[in-house]
PDB file of the backbone (N, CA, C, O) and the ligand in Angstrom, with CONECT records:
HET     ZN  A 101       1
ATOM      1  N   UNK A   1      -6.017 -20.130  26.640  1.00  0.00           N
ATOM      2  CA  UNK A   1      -6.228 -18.842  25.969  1.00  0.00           C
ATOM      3  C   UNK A   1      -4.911 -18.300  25.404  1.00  0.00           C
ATOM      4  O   UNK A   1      -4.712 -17.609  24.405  1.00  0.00           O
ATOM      5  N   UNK A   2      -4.143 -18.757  26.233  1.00  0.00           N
ATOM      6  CA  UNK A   2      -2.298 -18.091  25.941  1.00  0.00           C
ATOM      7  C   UNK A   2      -2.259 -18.874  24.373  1.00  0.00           C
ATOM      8  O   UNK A   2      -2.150 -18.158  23.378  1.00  0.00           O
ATOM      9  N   UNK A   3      -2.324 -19.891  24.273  1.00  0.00           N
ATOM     10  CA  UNK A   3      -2.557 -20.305  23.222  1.00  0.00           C
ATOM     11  C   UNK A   3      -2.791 -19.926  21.781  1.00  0.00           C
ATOM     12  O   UNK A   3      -2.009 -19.645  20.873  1.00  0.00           O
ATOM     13  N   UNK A   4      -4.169 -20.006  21.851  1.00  0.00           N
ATOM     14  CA  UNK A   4      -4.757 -19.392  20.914  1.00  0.00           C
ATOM     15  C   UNK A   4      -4.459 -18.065  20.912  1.00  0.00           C
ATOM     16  O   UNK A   4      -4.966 -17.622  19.881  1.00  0.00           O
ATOM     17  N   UNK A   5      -4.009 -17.341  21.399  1.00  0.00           N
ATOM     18  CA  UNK A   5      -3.676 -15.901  21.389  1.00  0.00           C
ATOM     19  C   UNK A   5      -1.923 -15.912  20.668  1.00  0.00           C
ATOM     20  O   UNK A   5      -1.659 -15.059  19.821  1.00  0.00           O
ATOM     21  N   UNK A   6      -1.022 -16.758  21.025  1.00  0.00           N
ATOM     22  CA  UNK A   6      -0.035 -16.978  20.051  1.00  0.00           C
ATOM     23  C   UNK A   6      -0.257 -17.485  18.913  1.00  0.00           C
ATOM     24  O   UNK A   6       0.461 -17.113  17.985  1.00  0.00           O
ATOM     25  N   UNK A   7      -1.421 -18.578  18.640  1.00  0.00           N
ATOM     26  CA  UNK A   7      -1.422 -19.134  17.600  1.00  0.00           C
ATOM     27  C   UNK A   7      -1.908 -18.369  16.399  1.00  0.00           C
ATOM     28  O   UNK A   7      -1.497 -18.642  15.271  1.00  0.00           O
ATOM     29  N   UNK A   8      -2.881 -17.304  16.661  1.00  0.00           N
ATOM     30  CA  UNK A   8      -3.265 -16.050  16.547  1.00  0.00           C
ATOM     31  C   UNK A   8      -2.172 -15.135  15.517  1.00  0.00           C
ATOM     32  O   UNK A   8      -2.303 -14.844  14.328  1.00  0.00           O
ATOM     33  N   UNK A   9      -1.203 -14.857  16.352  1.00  0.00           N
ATOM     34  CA  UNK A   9      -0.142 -13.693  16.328  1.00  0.00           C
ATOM     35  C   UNK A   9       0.878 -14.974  15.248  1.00  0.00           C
ATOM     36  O   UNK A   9       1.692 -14.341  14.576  1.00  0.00           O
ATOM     37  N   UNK A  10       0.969 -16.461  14.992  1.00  0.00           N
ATOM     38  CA  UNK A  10       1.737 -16.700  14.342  1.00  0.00           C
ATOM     39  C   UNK A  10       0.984 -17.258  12.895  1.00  0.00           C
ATOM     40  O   UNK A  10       1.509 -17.873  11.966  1.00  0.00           O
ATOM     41  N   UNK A  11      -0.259 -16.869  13.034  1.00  0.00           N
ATOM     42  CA  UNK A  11      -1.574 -16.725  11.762  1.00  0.00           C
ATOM     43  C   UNK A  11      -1.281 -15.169  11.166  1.00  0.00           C
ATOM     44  O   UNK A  11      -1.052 -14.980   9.972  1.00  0.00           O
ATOM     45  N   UNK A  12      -1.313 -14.280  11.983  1.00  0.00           N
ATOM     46  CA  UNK A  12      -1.046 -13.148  11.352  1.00  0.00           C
ATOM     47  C   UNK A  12       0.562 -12.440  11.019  1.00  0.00           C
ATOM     48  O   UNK A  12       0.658 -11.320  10.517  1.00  0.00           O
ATOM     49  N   UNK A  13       1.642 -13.193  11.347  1.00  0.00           N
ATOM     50  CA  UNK A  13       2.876 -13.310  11.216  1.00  0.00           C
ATOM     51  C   UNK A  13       2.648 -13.989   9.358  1.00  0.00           C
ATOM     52  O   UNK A  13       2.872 -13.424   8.288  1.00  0.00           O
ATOM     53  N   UNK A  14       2.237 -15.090   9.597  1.00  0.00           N
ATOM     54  CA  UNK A  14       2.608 -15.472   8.098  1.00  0.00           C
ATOM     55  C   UNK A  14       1.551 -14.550   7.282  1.00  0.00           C
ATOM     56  O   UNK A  14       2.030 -13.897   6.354  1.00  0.00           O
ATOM     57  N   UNK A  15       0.548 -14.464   7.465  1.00  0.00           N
ATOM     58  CA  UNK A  15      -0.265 -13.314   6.131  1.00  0.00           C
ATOM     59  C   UNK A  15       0.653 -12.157   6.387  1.00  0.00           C
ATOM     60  O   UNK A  15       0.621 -11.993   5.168  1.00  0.00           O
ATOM     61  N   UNK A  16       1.270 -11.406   6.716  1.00  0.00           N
ATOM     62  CA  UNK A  16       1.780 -10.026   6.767  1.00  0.00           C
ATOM     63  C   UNK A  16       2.948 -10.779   6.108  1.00  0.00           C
ATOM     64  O   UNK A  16       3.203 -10.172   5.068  1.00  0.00           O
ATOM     65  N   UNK A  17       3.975 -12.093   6.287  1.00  0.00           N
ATOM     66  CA  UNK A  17       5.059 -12.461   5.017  1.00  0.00           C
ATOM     67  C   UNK A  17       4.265 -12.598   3.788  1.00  0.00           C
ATOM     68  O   UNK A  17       4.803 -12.020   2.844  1.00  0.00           O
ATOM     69  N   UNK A  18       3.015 -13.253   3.460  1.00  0.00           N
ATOM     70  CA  UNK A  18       2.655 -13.638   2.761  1.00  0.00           C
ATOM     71  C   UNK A  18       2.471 -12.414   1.390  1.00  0.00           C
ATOM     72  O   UNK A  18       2.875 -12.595   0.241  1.00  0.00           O
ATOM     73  N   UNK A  19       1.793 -11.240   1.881  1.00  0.00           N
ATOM     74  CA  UNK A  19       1.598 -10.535   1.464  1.00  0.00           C
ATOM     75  C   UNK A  19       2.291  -9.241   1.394  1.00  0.00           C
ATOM     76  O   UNK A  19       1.819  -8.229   0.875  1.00  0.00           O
ATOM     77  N   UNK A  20       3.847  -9.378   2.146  1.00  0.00           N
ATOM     78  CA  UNK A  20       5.505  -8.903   1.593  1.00  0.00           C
ATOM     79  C   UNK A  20       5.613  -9.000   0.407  1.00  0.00           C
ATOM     80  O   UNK A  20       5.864  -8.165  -0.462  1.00  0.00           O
ATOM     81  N   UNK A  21       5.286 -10.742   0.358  1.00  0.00           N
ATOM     82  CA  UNK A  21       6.560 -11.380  -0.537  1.00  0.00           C
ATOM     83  C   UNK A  21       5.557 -11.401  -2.273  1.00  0.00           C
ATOM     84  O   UNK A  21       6.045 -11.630  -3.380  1.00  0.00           O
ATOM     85  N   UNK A  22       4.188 -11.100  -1.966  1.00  0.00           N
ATOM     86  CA  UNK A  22       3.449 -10.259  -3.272  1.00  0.00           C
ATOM     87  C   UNK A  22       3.363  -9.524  -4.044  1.00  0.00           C
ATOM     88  O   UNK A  22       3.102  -9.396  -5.240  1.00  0.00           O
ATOM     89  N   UNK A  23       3.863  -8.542  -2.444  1.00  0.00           N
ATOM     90  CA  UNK A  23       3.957  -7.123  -3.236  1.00  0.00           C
ATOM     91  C   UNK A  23       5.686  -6.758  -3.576  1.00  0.00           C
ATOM     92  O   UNK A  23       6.129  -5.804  -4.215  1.00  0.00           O
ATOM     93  N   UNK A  24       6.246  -7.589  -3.079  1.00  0.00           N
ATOM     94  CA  UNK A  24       7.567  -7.972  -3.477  1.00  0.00           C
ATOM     95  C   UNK A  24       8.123  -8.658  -4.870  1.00  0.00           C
ATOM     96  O   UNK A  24       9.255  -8.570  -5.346  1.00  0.00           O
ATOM     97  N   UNK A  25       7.232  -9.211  -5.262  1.00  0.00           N
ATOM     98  CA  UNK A  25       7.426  -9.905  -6.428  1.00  0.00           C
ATOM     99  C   UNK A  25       6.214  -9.226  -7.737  1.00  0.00           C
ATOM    100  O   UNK A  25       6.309  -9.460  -8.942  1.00  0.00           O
ATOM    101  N   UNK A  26       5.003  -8.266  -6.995  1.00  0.00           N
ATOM    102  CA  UNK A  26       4.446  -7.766  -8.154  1.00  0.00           C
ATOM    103  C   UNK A  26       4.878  -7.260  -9.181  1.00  0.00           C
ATOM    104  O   UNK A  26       5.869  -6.539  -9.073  1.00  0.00           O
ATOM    105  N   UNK A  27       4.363  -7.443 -10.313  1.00  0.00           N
ATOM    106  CA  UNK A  27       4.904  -6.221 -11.825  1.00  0.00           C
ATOM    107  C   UNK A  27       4.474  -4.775 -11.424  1.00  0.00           C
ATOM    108  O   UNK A  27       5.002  -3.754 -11.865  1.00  0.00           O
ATOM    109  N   UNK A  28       3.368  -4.827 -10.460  1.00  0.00           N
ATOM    110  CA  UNK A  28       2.695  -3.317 -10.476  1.00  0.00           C
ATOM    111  C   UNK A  28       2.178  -2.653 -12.046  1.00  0.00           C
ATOM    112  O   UNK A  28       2.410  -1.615 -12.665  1.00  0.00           O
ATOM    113  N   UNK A  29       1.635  -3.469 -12.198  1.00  0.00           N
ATOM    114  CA  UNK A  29       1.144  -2.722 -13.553  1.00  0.00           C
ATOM    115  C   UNK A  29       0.054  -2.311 -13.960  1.00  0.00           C
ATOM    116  O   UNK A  29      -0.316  -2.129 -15.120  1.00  0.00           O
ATOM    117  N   UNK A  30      -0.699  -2.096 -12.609  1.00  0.00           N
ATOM    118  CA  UNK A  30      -1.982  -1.625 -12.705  1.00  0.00           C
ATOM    119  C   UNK A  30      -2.030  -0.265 -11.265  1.00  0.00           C
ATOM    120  O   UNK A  30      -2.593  -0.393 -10.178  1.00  0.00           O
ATOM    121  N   UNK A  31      -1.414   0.684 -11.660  1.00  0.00           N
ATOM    122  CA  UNK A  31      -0.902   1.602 -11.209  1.00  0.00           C
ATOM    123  C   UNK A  31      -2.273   2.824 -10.696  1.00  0.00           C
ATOM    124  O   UNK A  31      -2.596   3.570 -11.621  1.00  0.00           O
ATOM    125  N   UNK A  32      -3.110   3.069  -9.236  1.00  0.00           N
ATOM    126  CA  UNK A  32      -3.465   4.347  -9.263  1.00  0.00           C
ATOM    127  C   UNK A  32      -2.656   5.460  -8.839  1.00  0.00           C
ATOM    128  O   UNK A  32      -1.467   5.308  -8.558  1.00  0.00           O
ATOM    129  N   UNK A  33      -3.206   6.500  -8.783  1.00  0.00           N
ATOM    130  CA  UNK A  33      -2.824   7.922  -8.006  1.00  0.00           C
ATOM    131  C   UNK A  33      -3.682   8.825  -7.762  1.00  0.00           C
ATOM    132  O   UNK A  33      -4.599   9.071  -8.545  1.00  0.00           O
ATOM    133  N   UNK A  34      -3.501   9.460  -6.621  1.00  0.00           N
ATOM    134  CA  UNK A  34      -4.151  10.602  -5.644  1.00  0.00           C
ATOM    135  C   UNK A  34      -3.118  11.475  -5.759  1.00  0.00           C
ATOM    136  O   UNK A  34      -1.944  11.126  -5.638  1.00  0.00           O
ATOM    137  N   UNK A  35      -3.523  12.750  -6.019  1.00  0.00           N
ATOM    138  CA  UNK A  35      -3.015  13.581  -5.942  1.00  0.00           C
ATOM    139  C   UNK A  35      -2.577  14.148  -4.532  1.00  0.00           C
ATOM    140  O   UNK A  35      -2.863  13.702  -3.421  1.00  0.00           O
ATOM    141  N   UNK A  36      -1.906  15.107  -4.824  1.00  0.00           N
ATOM    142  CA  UNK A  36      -1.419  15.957  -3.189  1.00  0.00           C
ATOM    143  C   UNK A  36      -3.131  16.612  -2.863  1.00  0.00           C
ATOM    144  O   UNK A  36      -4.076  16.887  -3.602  1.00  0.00           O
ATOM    145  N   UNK A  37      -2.940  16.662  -1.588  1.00  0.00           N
ATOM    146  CA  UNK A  37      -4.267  16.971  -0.930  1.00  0.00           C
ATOM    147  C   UNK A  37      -3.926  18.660   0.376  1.00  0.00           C
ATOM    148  O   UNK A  37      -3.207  18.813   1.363  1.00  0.00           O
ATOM    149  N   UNK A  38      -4.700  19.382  -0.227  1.00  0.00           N
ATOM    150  CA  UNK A  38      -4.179  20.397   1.025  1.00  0.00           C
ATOM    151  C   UNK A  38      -5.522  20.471   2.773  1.00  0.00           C
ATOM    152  O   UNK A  38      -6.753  20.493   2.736  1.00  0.00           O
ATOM    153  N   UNK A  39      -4.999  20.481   3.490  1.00  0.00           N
ATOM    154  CA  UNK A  39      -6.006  20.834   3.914  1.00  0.00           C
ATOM    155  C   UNK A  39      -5.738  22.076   5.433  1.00  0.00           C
ATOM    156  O   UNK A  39      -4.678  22.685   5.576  1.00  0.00           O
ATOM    157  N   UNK A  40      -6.494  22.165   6.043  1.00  0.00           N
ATOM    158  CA  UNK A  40      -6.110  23.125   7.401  1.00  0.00           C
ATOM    159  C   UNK A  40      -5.296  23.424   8.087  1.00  0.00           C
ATOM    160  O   UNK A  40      -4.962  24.508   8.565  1.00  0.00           O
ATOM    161  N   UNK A  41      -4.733  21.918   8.211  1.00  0.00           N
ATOM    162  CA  UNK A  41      -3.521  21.643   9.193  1.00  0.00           C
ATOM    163  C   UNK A  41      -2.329  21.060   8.443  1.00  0.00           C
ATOM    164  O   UNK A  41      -1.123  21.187   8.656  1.00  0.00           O
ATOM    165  N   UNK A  42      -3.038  20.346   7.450  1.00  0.00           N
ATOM    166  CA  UNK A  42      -2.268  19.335   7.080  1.00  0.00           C
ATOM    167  C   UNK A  42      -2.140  18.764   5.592  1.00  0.00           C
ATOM    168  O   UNK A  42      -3.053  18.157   5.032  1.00  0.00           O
ATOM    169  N   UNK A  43      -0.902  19.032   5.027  1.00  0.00           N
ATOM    170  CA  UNK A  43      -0.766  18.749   3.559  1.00  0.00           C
ATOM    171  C   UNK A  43      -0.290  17.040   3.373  1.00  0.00           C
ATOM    172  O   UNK A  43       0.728  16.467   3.762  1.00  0.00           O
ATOM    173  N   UNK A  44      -1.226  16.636   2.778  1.00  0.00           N
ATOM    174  CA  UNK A  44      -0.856  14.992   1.906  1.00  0.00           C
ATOM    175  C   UNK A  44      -0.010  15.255   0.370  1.00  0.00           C
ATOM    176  O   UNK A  44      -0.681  15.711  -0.556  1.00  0.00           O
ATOM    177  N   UNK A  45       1.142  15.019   0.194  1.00  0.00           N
ATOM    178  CA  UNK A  45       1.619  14.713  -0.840  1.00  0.00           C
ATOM    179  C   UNK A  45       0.719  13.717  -1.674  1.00  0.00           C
ATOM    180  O   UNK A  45      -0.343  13.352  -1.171  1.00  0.00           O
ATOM    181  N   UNK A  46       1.168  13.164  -3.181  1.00  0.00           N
ATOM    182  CA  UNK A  46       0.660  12.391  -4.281  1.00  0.00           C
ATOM    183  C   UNK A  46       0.797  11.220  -3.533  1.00  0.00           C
ATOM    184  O   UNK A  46       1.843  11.157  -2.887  1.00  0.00           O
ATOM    185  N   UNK A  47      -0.117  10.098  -3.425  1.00  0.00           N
ATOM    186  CA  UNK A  47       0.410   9.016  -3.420  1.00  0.00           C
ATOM    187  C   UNK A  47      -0.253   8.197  -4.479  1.00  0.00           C
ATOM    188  O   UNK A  47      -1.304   8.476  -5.056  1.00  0.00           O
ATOM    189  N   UNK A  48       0.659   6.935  -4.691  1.00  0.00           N
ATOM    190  CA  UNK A  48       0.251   5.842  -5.582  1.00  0.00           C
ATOM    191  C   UNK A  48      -0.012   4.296  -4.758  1.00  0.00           C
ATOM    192  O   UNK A  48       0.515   3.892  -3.721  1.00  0.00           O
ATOM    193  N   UNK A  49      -0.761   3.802  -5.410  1.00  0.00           N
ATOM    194  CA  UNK A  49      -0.832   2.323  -4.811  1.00  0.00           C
ATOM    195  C   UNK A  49      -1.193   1.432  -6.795  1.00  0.00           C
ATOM    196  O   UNK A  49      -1.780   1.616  -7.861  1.00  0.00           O
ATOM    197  N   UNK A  50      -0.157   0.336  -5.934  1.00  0.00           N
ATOM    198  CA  UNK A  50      -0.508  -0.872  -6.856  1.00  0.00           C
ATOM    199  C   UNK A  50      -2.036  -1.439  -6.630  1.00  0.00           C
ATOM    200  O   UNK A  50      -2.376  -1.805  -5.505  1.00  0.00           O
ATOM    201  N   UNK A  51      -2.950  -1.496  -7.754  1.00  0.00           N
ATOM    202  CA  UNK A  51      -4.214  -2.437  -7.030  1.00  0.00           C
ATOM    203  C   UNK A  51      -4.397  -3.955  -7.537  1.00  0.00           C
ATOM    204  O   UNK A  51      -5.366  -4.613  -7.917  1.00  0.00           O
ATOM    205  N   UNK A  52      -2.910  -4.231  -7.356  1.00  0.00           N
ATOM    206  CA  UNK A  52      -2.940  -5.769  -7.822  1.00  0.00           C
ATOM    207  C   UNK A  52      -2.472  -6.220  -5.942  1.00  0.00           C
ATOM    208  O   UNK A  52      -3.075  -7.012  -5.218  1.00  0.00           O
ATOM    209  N   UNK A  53      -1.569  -5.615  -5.693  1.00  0.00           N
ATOM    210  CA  UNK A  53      -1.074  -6.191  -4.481  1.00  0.00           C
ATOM    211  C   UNK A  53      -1.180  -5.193  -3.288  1.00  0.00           C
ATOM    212  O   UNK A  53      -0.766  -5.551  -2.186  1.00  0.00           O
ATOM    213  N   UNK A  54      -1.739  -3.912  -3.474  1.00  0.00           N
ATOM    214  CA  UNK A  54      -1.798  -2.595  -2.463  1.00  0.00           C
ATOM    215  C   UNK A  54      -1.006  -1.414  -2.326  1.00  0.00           C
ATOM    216  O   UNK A  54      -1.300  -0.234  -2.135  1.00  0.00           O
ATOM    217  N   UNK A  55       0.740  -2.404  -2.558  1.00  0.00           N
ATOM    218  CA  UNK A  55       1.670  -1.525  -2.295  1.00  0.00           C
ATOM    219  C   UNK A  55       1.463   0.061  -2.306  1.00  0.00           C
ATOM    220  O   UNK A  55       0.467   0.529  -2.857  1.00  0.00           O
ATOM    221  N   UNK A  56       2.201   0.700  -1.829  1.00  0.00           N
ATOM    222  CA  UNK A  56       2.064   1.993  -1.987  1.00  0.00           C
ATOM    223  C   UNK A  56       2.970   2.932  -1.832  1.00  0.00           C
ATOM    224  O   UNK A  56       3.851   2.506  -1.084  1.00  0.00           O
ATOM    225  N   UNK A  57       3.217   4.222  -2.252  1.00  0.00           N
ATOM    226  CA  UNK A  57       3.991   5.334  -2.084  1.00  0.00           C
ATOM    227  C   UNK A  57       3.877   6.410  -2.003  1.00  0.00           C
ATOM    228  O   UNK A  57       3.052   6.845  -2.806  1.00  0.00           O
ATOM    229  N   UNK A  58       4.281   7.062  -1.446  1.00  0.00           N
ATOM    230  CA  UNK A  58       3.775   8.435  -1.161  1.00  0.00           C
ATOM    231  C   UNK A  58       4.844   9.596  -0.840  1.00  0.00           C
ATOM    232  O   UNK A  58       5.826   9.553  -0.098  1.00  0.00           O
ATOM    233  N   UNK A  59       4.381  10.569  -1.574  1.00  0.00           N
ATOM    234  CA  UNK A  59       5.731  11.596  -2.029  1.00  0.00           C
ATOM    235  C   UNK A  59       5.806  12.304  -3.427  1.00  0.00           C
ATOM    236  O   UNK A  59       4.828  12.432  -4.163  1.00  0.00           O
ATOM    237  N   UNK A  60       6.909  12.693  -3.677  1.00  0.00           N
ATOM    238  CA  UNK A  60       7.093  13.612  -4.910  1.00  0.00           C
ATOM    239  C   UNK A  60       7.886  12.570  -5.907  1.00  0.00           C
ATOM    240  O   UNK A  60       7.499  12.652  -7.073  1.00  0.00           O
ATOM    241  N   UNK A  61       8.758  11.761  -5.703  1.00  0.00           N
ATOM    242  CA  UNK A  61       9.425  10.849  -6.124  1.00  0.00           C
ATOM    243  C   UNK A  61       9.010   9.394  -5.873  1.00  0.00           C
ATOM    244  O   UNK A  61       9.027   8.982  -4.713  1.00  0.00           O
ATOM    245  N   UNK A  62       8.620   8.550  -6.920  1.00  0.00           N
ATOM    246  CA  UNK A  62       8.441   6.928  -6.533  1.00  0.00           C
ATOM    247  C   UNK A  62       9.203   6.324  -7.274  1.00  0.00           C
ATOM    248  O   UNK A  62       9.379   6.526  -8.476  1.00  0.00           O
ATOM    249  N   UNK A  63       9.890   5.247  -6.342  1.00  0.00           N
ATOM    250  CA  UNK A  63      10.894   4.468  -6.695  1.00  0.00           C
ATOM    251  C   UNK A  63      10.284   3.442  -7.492  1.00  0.00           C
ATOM    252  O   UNK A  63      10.657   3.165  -8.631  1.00  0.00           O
ATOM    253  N   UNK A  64       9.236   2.819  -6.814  1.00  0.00           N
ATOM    254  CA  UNK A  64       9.013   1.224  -7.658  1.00  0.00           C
ATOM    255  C   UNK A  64       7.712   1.472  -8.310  1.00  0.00           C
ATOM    256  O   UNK A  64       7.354   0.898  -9.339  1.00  0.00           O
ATOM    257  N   UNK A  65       7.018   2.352  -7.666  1.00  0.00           N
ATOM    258  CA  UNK A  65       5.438   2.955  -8.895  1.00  0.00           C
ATOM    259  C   UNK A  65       5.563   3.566  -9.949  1.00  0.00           C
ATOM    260  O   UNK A  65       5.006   4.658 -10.063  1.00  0.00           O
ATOM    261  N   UNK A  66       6.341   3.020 -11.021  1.00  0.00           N
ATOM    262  CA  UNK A  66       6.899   4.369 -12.012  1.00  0.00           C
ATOM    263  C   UNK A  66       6.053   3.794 -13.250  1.00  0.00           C
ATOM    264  O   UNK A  66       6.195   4.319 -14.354  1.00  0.00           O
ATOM    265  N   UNK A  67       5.254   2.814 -13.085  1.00  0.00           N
ATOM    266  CA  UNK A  67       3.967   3.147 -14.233  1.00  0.00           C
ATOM    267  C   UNK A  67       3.189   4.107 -14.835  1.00  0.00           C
ATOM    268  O   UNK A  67       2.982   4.893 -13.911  1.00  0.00           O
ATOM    269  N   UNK A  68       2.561   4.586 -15.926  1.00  0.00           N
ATOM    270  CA  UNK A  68       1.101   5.391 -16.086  1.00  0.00           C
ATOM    271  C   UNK A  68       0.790   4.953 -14.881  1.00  0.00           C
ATOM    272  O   UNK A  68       0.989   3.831 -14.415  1.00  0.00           O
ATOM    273  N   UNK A  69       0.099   6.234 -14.198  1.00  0.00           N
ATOM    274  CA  UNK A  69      -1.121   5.555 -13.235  1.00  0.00           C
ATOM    275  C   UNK A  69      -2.281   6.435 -13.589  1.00  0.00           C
ATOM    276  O   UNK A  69      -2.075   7.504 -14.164  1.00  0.00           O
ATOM    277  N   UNK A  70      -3.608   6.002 -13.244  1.00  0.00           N
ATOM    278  CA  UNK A  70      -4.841   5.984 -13.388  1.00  0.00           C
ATOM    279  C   UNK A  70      -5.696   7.139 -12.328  1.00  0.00           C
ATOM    280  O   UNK A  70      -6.541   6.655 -11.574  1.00  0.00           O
ATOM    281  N   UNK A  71      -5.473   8.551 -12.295  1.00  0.00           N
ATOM    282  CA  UNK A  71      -6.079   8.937 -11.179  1.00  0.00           C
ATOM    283  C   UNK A  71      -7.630   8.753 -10.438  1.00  0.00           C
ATOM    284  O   UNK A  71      -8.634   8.358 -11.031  1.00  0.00           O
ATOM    285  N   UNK A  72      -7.558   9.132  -9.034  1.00  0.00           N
ATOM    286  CA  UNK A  72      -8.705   8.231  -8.481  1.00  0.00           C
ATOM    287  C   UNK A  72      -8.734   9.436  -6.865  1.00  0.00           C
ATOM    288  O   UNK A  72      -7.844  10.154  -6.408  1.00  0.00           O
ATOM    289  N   UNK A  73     -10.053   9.207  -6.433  1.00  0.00           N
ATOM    290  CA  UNK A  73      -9.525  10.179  -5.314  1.00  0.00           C
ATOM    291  C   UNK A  73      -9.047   9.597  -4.199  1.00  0.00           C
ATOM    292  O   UNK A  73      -9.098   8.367  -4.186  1.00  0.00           O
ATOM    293  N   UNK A  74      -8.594  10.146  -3.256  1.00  0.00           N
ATOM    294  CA  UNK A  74      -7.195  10.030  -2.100  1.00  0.00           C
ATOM    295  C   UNK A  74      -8.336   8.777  -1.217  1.00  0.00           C
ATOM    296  O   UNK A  74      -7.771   7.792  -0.744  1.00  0.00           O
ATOM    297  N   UNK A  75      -9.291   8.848  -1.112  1.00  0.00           N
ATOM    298  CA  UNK A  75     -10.044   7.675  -0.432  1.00  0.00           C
ATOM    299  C   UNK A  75     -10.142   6.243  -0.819  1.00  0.00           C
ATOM    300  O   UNK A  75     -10.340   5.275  -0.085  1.00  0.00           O
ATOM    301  N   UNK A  76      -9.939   6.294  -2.324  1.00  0.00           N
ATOM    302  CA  UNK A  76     -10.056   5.195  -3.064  1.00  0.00           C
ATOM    303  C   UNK A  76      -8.525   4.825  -2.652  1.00  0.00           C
ATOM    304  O   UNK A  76      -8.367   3.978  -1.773  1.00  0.00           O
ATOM    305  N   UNK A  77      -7.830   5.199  -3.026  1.00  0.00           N
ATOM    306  CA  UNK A  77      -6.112   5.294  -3.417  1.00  0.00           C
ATOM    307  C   UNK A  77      -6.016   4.476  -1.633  1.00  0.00           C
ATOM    308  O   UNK A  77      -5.906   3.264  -1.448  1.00  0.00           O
ATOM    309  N   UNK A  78      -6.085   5.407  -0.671  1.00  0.00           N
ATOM    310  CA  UNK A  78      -6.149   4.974   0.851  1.00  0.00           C
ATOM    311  C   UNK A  78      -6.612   4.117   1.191  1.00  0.00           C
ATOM    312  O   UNK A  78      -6.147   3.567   2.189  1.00  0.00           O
ATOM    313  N   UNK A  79      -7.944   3.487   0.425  1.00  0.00           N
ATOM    314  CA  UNK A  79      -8.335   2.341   1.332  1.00  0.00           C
ATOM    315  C   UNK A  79      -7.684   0.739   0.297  1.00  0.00           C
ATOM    316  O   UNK A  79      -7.613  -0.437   0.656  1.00  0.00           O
ATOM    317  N   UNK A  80      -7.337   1.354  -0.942  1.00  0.00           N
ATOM    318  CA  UNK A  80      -6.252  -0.009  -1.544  1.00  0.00           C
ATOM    319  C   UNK A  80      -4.921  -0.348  -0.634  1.00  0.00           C
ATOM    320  O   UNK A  80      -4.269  -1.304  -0.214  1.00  0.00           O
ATOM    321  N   UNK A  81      -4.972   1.282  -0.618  1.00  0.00           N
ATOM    322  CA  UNK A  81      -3.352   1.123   0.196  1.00  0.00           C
ATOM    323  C   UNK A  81      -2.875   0.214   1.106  1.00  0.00           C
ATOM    324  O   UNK A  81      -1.776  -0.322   1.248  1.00  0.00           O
ATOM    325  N   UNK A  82      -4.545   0.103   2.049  1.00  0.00           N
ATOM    326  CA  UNK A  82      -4.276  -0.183   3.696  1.00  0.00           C
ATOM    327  C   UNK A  82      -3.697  -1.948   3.937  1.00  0.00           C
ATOM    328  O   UNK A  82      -3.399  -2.548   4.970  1.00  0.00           O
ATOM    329  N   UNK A  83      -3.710  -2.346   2.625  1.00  0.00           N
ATOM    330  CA  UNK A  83      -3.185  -4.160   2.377  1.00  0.00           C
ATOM    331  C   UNK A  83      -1.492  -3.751   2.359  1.00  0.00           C
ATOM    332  O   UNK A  83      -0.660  -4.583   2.719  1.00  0.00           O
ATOM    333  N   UNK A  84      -1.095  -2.366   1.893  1.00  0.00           N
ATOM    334  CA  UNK A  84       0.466  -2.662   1.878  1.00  0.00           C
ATOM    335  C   UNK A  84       1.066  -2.690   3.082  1.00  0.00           C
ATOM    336  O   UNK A  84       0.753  -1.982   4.039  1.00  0.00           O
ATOM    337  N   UNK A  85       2.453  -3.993   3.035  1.00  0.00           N
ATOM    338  CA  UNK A  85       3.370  -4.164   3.908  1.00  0.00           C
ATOM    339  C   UNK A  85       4.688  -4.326   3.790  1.00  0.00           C
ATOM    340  O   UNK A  85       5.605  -4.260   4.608  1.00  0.00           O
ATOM    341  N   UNK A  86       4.631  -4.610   2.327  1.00  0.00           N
ATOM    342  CA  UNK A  86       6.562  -4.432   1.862  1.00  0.00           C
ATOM    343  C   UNK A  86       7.252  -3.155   1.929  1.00  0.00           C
ATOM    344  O   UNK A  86       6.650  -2.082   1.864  1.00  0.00           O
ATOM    345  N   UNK A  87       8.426  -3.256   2.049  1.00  0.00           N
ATOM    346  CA  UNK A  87       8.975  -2.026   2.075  1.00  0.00           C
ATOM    347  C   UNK A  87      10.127  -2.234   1.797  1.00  0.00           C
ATOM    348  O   UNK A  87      10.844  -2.781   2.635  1.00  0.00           O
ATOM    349  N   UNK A  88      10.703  -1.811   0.377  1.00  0.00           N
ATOM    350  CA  UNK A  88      11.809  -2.225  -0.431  1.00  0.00           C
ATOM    351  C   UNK A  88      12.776  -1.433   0.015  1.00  0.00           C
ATOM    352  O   UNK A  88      13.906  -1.510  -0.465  1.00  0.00           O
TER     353      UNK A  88
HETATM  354 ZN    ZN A 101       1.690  -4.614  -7.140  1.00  0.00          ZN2+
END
């Protein structure tokens, strides 16, 4: 079981490089955005995600999302997002 439970963890070691080195090398040129979101407790800034590779950013300033982007609501935008793992 020890086994397969490392072999496991070194299956999901390479997809999490795999999909670094994607969103590492994407053009990003298919750019969404969610706007800032207010709510009760808790304010969400704009974020963007690439929907070629997931990447994503979130904030007032984006460094590597600096395309047109396409607005979309914060659910759509969030559940592209949830593939990003690079972090430049
Ligand atoms: Zn991308």
């Amino acid at each position: 079981m020890q086994r397969l439970a490392k072999r496991l963890q070194d299956v999901q070691a390479q997809h999490k490089a795999a999909v670094a080195e994607a969103q590492r090398t994407c053009p990003h040129t298919s750019v969404l955005e969610a706007q800032s979101k207010n709510g009760i407790l808790f304010y969400w800034p704009p974020l963007r995600v690439c929907q070629a590779c997931g990447f994503t950013e979130e904030g007032f300033h984006f460094r590597v999302l600096t395309t047109t982007a396409l607005e979309v609501s914060r659910d759509q935008a969030v559940e592209i997002g949830r593939r990003a793992v690079w972090a430049p």
